[in-house]
N, C-alpha and C positions, 0 to 999 in steps of 0.2 A: 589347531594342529593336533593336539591331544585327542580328538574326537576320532582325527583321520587313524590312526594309529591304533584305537582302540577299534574302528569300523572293521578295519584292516584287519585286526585279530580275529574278528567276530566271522569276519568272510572266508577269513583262511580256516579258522576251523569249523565250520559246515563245509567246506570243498573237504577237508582232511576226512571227515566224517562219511562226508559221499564216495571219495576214493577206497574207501575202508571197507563198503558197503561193494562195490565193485569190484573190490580187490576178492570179497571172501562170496560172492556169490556169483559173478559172470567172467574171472578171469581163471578159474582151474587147469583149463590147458593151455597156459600160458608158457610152464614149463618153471622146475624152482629157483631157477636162478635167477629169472625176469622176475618170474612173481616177489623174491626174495629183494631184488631192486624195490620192487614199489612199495613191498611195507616197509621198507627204509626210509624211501622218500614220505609216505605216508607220518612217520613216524616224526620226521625233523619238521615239517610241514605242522603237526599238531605242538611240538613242544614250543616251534615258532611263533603258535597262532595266540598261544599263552605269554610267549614274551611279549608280542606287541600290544596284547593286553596291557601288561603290567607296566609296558614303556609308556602305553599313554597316561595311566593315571601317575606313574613317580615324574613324568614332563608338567605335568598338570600341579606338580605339590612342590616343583623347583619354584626360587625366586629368579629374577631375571638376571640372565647372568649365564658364566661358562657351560654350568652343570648344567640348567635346563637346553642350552644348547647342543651340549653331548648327545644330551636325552634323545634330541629331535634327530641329532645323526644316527643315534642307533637307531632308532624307528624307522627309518629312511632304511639303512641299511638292514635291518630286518626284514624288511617289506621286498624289497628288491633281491635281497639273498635267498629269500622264500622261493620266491617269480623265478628265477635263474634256475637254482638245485633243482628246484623239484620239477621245472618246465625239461631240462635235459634230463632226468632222472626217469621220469614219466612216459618223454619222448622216446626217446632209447629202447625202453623196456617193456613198451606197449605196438610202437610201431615202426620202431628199428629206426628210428630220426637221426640223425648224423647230429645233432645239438648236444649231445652227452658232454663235447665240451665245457658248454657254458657253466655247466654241475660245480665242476673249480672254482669258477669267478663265483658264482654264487655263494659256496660254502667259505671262501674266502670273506665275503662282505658278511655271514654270519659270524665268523669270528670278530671282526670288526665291528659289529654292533655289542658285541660281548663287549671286548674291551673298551667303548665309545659309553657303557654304560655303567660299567667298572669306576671309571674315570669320570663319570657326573656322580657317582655314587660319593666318590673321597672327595669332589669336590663341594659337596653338600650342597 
């Protein structure tokens, strides 16, 4: 599971990297408030790709037990709050997609992998 987590990271930030490359060389008239959407998502999207980095190696150095179970919730919920924000964030702001909702549910489950590994953290 530790590997998926970490793969997950490694994926998210080459996509983070190529939206970036997109964002600053084929999206100029996009207009700055779209454009200003997507280096945001851009943005949560690369610090994400870095959590799930680090989710998979601190899942990988738990002993069996609550914490590394936490671990595996936040990496779940990282991965998926990634998929969500930045899928409505992107959608929205590139080609007017009606999914901006899901943005919410998403940044909601990044807060929830926050505290999910808060809480593997104290429980060692």
């Amino acid at each position: 599971m530790t590997r998926l987590w970490v793969g997950a990271g490694a994926l998210n930030g080459m996509m983070a990297v190529a939206m970036a490359a997109l964002a600053a060389h084929a999206l100029g008239g996009l207009g700055p408030a779209r454009l200003g959407m997507v280096v945001d998502a851009i943005r949560m999207q690369g610090w994400h790709a870095l959590a799930l980095l680090g989710t998979g190696v601190w899942a990988g150095q738990r002993p069996p037990g609550r914490g590394r179970t936490l671990a595996h919730v936040a990496g779940a919920a990282f991965l998926v709050g990634t998929v969500l924000f930045c899928l409505g964030v992107y959608g929205f702001a590139l080609e007017g997609w009606g999914v901006v909702a899901v943005a919410p549910v998403g940044g909601s489950l990044l807060m929830l992998g926050w505290a999910a590994l808060f809480v593997s953290a104290l429980l060692g």
